[in-house]
N, C-alpha and C positions, 0 to 999 in steps of 0.2 A: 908519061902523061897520066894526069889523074882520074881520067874515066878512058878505059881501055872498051876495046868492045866486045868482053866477057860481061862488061858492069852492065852496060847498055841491054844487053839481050836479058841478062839478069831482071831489070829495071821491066821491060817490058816483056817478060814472063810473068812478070808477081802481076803489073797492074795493068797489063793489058789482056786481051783473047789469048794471044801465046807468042814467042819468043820476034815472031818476024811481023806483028802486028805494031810494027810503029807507027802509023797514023791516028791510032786511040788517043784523045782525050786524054785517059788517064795516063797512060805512060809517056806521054809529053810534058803533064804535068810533074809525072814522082822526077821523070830528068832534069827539069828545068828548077825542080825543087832542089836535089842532089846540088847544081851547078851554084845556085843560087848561095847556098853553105858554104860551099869550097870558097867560093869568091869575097865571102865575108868575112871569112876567118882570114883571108890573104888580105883583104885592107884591113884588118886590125894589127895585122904587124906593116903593111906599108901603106901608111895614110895620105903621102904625097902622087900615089899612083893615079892619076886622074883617066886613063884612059881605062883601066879594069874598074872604078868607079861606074863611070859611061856605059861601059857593058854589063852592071849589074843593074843599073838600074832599065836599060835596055831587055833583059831576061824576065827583070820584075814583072814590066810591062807587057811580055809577051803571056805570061802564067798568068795575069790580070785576066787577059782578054780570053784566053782557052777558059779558066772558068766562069768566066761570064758566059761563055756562049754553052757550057755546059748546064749551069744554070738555069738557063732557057730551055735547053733542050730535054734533060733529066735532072726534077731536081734530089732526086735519090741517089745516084751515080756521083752527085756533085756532093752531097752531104757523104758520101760513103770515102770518097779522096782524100776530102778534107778530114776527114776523123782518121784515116789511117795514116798521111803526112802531117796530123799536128799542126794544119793552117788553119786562119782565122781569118775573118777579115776585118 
């Protein structure tokens, strides 16, 4: 599998409080950012796959909404994500 759960802990060591703090904001965003890639690169070689389609733009939507609501609530933390994953809006 592509994200094993070395990666994940990884993930949420760098951008979360520490390794077992998955409910942060940010390390839901750097995973759903990570997943986000992987599934883009896989419909550039399979463009008839409609149901990984579906779930990317389902993820999209989900990292939408966590920065939005980070947004709201720091918007330092939210600028700080976004300069370290290279998102835009």
């Amino acid at each position: 599998m592509y994200l094993s759960v070395e990666k994940k802990k990884e993930f949420f060591a760098k951008y979360g409080k520490d390794e077992h703090d998955t409910g942060s904001a940010e390390g839901q965003i750097a995973l759903f950012t990570y997943r986000i890639n992987h599934l883009t690169q896989h419909l550039k070689q399979n463009k008839k796959d409609v149901f990984t389609q579906r779930s990317l733009i389902r993820l999209v939507g989900k990292r939408r909404r966590l920065l939005d609501y980070l947004k709201e609530k720091d918007i330092e933390r939210y600028r700080n994500i976004i300069k370290e994953l290279g998102i835009r809006k």
